[in-house]
C-alpha positions in Angstrom: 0.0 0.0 0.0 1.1 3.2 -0.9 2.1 5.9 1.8 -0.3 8.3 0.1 -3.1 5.8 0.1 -2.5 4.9 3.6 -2.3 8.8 4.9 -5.9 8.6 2.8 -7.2 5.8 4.1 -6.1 7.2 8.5 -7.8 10.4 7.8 -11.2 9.1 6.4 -11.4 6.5 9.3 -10.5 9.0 12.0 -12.9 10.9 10.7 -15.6 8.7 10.4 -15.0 6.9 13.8 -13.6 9.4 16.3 -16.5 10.1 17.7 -16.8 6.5 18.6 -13.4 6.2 19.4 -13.8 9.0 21.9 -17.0 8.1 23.3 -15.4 4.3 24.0 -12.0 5.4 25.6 -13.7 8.4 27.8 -16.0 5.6 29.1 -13.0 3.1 29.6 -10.9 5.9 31.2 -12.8 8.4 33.1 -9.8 10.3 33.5 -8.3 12.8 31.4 -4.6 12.2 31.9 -5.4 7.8 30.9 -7.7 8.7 28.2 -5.4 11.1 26.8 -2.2 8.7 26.6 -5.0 6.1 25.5 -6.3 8.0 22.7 -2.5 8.3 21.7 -2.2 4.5 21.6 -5.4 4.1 20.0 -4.9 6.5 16.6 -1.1 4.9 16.4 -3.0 1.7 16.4 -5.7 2.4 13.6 -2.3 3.9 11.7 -0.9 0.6 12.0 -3.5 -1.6 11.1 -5.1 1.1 8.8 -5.8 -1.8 6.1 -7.6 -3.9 7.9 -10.3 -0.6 8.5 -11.6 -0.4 5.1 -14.3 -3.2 5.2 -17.4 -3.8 7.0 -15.5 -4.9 10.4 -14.1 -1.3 11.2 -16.3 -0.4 13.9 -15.2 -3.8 16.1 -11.8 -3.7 14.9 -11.7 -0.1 16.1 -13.4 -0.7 19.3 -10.7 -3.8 19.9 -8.2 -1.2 18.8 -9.9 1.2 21.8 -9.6 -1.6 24.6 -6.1 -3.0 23.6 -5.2 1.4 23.9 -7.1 1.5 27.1 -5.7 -1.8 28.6 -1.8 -0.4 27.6 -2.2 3.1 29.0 -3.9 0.9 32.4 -0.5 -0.9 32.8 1.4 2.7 32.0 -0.1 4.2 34.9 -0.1 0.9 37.4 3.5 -0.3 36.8 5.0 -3.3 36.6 4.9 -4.0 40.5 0.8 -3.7 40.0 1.0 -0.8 42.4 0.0 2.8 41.7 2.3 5.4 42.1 1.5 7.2 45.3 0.8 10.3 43.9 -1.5 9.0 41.1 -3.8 8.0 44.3 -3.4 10.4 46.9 -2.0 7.8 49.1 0.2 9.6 51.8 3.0 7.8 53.2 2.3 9.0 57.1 1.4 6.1 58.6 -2.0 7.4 60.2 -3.1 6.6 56.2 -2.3 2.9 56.4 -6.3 2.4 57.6 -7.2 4.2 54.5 -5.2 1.7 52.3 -6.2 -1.4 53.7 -9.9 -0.2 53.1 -9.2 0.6 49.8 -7.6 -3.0 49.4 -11.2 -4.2 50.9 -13.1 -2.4 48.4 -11.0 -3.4 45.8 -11.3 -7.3 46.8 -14.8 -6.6 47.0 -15.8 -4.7 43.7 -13.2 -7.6 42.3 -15.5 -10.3 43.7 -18.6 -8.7 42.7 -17.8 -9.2 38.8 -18.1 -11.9 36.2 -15.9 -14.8 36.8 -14.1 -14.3 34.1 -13.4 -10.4 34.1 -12.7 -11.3 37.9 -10.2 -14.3 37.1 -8.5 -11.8 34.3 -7.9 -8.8 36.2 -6.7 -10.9 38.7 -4.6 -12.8 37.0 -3.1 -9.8 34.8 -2.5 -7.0 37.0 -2.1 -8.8 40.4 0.2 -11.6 39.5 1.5 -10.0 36.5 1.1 -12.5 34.2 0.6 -11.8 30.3 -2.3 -11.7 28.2 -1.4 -15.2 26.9 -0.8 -17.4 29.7 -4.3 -15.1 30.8 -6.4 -16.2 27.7 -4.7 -19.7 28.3 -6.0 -19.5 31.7 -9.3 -18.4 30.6 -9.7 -21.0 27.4 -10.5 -18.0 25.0 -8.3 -16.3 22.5 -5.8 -13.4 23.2 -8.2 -10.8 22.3 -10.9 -12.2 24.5 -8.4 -12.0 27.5 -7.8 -8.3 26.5 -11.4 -7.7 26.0 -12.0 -9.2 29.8 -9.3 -7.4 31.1 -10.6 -4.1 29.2 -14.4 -4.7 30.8 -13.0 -5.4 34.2 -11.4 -2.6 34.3 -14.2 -0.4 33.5 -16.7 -1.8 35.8 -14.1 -1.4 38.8 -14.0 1.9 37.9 -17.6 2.3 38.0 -18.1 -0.1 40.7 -15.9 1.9 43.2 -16.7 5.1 42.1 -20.5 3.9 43.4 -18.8 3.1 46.9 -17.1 6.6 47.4 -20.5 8.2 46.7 -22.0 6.1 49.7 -19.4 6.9 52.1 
């Protein structure tokens, strides 16, 4: 494929689907910092797969596009320990705040245990023992994508999930 075709081919999908795009990451991320970096991994992945988006399957190649973004600019922030940088959470390090962490481990554990089996087993699996997305989807019996996809979900309905606790307390 020609570089002109291709530079063709970015700008008519990014402009027929970044509306959706947006919509899908803002939902995933919630936050603008993540959804920014995720947008960024999103667009260089619809550049680099930008011949596999000319057919009918665009919209759920581009939404697997959005979750694999969303699920990279996830581990950015986290780390490799799985922990999030102290400052990313507003977790002081006086040790009066040590309560306040081990209650947000409890609501964690909790929202965790509230989802599918699956999403539960994936998120699990991927950001607490740091394993990676194919011993995950071999784990899971499903494809690569799937154990993305799961991962993706999970993610999103934790975020939900224990934004609905902090508005009860």
């Amino acid at each position: 494929m020609k570089y002109s075709e291709r530079i063709e081919i970015f700008e008519n999908v990014r402009a027929r689907y970044s509306v959706f795009l947006l919509s899908v990451l803002w939902k995933l991320a919630g936050d603008r910092e993540l959804f920014t970096e995720a947008m960024q991994y999103a667009l260089l992945g619809i550049w680099q797969h930008v011949e596999k988006l000319n057919g009918k399957k665009a919209p759920s190649y581009i939404y697997r596009i959005a979750l694999s973004a969303n699920s990279k600019a996830w581990r950015n922030r986290i780390g490799k320990n799985g922990e999030f940088h102290r400052s990313q959470i507003g977790i002081a390090e006086r040790p009066s705040q040590q309560a306040d962490r081990t209650e947000l481990v409890g609501k964690v554990r909790r929202a965790i245990a509230q989802l599918p089996a699956k999403q539960g087993k994936a998120i699990v699996m991927r950001y607490l023992e740091q394993q990676d997305y194919q011993t995950v989807a071999e784990n899971l019996r499903c494809s690569k994508a799937g154990a993305r996809s799961h991962v993706a979900k999970a993610l999103a309905a934790l975020k939900t999930k224990l934004a609905a606790l902090e508005e009860r307390e």
